[in-house]
N, C-alpha and C positions, 0 to 999 in steps of 0.2 A: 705368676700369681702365687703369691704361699697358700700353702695346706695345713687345715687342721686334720692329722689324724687322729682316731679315738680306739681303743681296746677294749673291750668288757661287754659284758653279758645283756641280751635280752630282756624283757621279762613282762608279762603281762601282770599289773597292778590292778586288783580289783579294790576299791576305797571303802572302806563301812565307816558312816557316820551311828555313833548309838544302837552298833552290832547289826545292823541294817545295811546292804550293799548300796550304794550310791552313782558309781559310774566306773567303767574298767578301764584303763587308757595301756599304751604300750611304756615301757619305763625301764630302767637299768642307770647307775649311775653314771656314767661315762657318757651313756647315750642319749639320755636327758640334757647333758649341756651340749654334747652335738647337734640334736636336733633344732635346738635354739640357735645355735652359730649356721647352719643351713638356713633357716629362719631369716638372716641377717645377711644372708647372701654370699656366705663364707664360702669359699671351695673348699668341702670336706670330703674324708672317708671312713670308713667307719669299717674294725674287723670285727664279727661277733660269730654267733650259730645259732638256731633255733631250728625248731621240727619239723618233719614237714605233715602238715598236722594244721587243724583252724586258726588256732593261736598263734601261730608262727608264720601263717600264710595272712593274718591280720598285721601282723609285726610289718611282713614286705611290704605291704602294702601302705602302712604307714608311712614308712621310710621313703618310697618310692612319691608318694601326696606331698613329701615337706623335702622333694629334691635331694635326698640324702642316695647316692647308690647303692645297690645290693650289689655290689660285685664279690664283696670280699667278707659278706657272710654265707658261712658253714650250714648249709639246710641236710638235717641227718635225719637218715631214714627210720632209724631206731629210735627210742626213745621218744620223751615228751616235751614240750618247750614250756619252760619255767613258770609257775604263776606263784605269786605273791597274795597275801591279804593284808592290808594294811589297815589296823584299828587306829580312829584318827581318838585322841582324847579331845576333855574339854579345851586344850590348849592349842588342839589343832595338828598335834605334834603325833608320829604313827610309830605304831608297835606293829612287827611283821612278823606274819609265818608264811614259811618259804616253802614250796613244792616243787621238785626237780627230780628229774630224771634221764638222766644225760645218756648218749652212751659211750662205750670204752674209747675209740676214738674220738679225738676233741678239735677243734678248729682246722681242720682240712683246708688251707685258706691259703692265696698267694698273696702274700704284703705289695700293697700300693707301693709306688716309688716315695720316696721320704728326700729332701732338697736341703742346704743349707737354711735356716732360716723357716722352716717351715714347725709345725709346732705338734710333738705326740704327748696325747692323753694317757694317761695308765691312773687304775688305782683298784679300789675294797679289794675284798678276797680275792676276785677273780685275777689280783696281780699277787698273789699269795699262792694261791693252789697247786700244791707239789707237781697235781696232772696237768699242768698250761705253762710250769714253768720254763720246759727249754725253749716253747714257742712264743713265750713273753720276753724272755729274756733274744733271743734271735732280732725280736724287735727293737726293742733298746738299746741292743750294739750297733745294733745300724743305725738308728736317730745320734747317737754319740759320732759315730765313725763322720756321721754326712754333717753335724754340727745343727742339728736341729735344737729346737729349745723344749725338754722335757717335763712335762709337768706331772706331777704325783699330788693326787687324795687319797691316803689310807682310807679314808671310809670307813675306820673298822668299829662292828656293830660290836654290842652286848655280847652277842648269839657266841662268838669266837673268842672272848676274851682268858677264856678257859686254857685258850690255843696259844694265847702272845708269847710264852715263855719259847715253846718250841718253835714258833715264825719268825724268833727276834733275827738269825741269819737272815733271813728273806725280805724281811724290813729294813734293815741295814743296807743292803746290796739296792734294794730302792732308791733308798733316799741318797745312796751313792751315784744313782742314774738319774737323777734329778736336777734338774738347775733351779724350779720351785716349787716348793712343799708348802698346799695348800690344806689345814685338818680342823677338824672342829674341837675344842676342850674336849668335846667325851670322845673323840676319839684316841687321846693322848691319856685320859683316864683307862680306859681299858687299856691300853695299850701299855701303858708304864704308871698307871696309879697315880699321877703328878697331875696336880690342874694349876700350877703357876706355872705363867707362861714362859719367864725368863729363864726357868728354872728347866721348861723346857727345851726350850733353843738351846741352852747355852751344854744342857750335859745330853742332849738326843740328836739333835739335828745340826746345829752350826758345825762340826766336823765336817761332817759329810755334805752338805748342802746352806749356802749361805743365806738364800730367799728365805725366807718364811712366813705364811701368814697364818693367823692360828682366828678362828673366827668364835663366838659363843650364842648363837640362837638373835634373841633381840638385844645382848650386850655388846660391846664394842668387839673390835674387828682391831686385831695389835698385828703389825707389821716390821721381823728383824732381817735386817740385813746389812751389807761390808759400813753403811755411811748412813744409817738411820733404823730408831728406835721410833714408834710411833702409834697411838694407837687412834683408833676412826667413832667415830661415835655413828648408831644404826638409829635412822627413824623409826618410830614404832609406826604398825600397818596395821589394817585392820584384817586379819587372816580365815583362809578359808581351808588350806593345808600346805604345810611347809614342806613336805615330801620334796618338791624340787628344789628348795630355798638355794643347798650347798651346792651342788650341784650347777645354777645355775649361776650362782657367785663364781663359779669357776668361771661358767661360759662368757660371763659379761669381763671379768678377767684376762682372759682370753681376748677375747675384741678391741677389749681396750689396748692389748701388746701389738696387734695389728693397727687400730685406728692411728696409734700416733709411732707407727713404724718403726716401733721395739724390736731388734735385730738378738740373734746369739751373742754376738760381740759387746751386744751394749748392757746388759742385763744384768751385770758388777756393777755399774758406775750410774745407773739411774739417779737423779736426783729426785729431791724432796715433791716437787712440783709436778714432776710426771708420774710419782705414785699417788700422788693425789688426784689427778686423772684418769687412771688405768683404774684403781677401787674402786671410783666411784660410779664405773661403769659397771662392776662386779654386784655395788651394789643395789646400783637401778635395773639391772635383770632379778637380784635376791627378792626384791620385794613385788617387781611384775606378778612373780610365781604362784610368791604367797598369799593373791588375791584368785584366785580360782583353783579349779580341781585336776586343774594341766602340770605336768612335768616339766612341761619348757616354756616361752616367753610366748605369748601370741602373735601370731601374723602381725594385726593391729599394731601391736606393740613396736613390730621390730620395724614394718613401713615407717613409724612416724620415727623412732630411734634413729634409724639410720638418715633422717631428714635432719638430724641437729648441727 
């Protein structure tokens, strides 16, 4: 059976609607679309850390409710595990301040086995951060070596873009370990100032990685790669917080490389017809999300999903 693996960080989100806290859930980008592909019955693993501390023994406990294992997250004795506040606006859309407190030692962790054909997650800072790099990088030479199929979301926030000039090595080397580069416009804004998208494939990414899908909030969803230009038109929904929207665009992305037995091998040569399958999976999880105050797709959801 193939594996999803995922890499990235913890974090407990507390939500304020109109500066008022509303409900706290567990969250981190990587581990949002994981928990929804465990959700879906996916055999997953997931590497992270978090404290050992309430919030972090909330986190296991999470993980553990939605089948996901704790084997190969990092609980350190030091330090505090990560809390976020996420200001939602009128749009529904969140501004974050982050509080962390890690300590000097980082992800103490033995990597799951990784298979041909089996699928690793990487992205935001956390596949950035000078201190995680030799342990990120250990990981993605071995998804390369074993011919797993690599998926990259920069995720890169506002809060870093300060930083892009000095990460562009580490972004390049990314998307070098890539087979698909999944990002939203802003995240290609901060990151290189460009919001045309051709404009971005064609001088940022198509070197180095020939997939691409570059998504814009409730605008289209443009898809480059070796035999097709494309772009998707997004239903409009009625939203309650988008916080997992990308996220779980990934993870419905994901399911759909699996549902219709998308191999390393095939992943050049897809046609027109099965990326219109695999999206649309991506984004009938994007809008699940953006209908409540959850990170990932609901049980509900994902029982009757996997019934189609």
């Amino acid at each position: 059976m193939r594996k999803v693996i995922g890499i990235g960080e913890t974090i407990l989100d507390i939500i304020f609607q109109e500066d008022q806290p509303s409900i706290a859930v567990p969250g981190g980008s990587v581990f949002n679309g994981i928990v929804s592909l465990a959700r879906m019955g996916v055999d997953v693993r997931f590497i992270s850390e978090t404290g050992n501390d309430r919030v972090g023994n909330t986190i296991l406990r999470f993980m553990e409710e939605n089948h996901l294992p704790t084997d190969h997250v990092n609980v350190f004795p030091d330090g505090k595990s990560p809390v976020s506040l996420a200001f939602l606006n009128e749009k529904n859309d969140a501004e974050y301040i982050f509080y962390k407190e890690y300590p000097k030692q980082r992800l103490d962790v033995i990597y799951p086995e990784i298979n041909e054909d089996d699928i690793v997650v990487f992205g935001s800072y956390y596949a950035l951060n000078p201190v995680l790099r030799d342990k990120m990088t250990e990981l993605l030479d071995l998804a390369r070596e074993r011919k797993a199929i690599v998926y990259y979301d920069p995720n890169f926030r506002c809060s870093h873009k300060d930083e892009a000039m000095r990460l562009t090595s580490t972004i390049i080397e990314n998307l070098e370990y890539a087979d698909i580069v999944r990002g939203s416009i802003e995240d290609f804004f901060y990151m290189y100032h460009l919001e045309d998208v051709n404009k971005i494939y064609k001088d940022k990414i198509e070197f180095y990685c020939r997939n691409f899908l570059c998504t814009s909030g409730d605008g289209c969803i443009s898809l480059k790669c070796n035999r097709l230009s494309k772009d998707y038109t997004v239903a409009q929904v009625q939203t309650l917080s988008t916080i997992g929207a990308g996220d779980n665009f990934n993870a419905g992305l994901i399911y759909g490389l699996l549902k219709y037995g998308i191999r390393y091998r095939d992943l050049n040569s897809l046609d027109e017809a099965v990326w219109d399958k695999v999206i649309q999976c991506g984004k009938d999880f994007a809008a699940e999300v953006c209908g409540s105050f959850s990170n990932s797709i609901s049980k509900e959801f994902a029982a009757a999903y996997k019934e189609r």
